[in-house]
Backbone as ProteinMPNN parsed JSONL, in Angstrom:
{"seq_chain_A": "XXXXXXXXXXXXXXXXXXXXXXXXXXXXXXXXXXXXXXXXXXXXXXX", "coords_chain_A": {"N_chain_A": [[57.001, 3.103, -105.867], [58.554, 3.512, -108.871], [56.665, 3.938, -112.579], [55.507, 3.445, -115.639], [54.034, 6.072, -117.564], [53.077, 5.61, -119.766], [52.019, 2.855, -120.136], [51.378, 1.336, -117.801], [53.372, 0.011, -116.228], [56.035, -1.401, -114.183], [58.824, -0.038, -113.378], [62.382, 0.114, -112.984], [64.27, 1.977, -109.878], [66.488, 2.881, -111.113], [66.261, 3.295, -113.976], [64.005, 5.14, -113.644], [65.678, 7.159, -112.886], [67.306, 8.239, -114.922], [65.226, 8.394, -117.331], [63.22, 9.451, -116.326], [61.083, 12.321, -116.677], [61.398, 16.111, -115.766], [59.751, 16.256, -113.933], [59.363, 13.749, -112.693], [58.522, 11.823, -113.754], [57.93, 8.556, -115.668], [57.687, 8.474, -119.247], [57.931, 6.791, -121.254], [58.325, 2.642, -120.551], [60.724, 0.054, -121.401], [59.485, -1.838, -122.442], [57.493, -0.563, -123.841], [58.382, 1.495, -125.307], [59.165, 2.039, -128.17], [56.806, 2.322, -129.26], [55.655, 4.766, -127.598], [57.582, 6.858, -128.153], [60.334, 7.175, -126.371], [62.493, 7.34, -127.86], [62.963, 9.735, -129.032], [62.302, 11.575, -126.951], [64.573, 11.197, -125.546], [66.881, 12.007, -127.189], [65.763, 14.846, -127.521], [66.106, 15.664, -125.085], [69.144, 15.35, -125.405], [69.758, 16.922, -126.617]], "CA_chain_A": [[57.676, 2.459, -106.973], [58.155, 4.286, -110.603], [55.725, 3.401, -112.992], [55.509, 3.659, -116.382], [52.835, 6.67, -117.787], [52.365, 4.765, -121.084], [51.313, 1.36, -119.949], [51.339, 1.354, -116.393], [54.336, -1.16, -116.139], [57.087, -1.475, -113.544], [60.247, 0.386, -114.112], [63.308, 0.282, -111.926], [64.461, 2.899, -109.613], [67.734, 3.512, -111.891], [65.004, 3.345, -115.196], [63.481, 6.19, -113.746], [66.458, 8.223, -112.194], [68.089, 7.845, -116.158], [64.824, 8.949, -118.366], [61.983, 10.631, -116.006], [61.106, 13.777, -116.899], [62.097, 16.964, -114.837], [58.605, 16.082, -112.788], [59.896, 12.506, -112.138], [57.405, 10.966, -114.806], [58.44, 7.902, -116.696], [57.144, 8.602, -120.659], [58.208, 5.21, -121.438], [59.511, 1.942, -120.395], [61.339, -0.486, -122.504], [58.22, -2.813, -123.273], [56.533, 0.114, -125.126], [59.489, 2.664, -125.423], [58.798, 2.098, -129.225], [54.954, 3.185, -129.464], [55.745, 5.815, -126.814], [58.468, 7.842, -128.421], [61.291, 7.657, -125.639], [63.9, 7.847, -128.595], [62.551, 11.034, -129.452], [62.385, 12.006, -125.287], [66.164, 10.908, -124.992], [67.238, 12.687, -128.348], [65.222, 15.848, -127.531], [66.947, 15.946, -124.089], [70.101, 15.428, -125.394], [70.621, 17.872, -127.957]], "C_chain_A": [[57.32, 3.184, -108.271], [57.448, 3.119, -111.328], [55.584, 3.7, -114.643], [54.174, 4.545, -117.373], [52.289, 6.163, -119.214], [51.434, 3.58, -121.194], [51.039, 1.187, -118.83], [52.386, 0.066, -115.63], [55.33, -0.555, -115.213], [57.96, -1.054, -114.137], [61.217, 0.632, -112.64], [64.03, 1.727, -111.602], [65.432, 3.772, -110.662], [67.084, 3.712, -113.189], [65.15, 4.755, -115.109], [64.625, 7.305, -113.41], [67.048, 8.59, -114.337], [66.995, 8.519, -117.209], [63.759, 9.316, -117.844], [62.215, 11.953, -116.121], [61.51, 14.773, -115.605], [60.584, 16.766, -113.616], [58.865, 14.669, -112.389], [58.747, 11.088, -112.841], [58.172, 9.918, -115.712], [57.868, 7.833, -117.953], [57.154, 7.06, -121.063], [58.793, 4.089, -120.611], [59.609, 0.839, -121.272], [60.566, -1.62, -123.2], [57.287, -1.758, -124.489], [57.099, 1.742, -125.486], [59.287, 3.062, -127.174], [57.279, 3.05, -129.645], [55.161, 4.425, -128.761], [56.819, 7.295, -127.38], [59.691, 8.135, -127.25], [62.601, 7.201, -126.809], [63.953, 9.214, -128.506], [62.657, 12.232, -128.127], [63.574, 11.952, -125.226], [66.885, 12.13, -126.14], [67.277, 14.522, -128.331], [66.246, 16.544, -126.091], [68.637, 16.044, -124.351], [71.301, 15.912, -126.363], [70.305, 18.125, -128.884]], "O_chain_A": [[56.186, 3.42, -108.686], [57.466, 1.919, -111.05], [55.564, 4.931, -114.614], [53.343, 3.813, -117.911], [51.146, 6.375, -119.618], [50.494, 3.348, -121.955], [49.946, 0.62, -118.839], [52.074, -0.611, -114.651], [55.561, 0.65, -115.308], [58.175, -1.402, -115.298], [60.869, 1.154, -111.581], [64.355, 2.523, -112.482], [65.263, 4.95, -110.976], [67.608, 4.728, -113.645], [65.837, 5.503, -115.805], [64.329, 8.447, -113.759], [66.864, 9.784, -114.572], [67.537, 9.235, -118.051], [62.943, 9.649, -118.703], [63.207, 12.605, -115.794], [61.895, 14.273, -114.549], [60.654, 17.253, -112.487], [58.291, 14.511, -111.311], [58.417, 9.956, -112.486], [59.021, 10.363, -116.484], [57.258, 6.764, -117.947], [56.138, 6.365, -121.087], [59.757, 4.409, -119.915], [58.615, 0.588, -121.952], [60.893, -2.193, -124.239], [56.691, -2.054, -125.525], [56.482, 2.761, -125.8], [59.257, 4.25, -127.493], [57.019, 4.129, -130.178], [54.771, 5.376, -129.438], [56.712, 8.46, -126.996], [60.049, 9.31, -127.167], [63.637, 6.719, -126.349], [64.877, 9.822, -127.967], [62.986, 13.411, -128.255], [63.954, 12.977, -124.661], [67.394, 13.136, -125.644], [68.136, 15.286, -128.77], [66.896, 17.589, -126.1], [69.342, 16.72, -123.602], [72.47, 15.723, -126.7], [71.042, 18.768, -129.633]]}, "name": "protein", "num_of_chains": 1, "seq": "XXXXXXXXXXXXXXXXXXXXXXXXXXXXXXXXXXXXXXXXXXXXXXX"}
């Protein structure tokens, strides 16, 4: 089960398929997506 490398929180399979890194790492999930910087992860990826 994906996992979140910020907090160590549950994240759903489609979570992780959608914003793990190219190693299959989740940076954030949406409880601490703020403190973590996955704007900045999504942003960076997408241009």
């Amino acid at each position: 089960m994906p996992d979140c490398e910020h907090c160590g929180g549950y994240v759903s399979e489609r979570f992780a398929q959608v914003f793990a890194d190219d190693r299959g790492r989740v940076l954030a999930c949406p409880n601490c997506a703020a403190n973590a910087g996955i704007a900045q992860t999504v942003r960076r990826r997408t241009g």
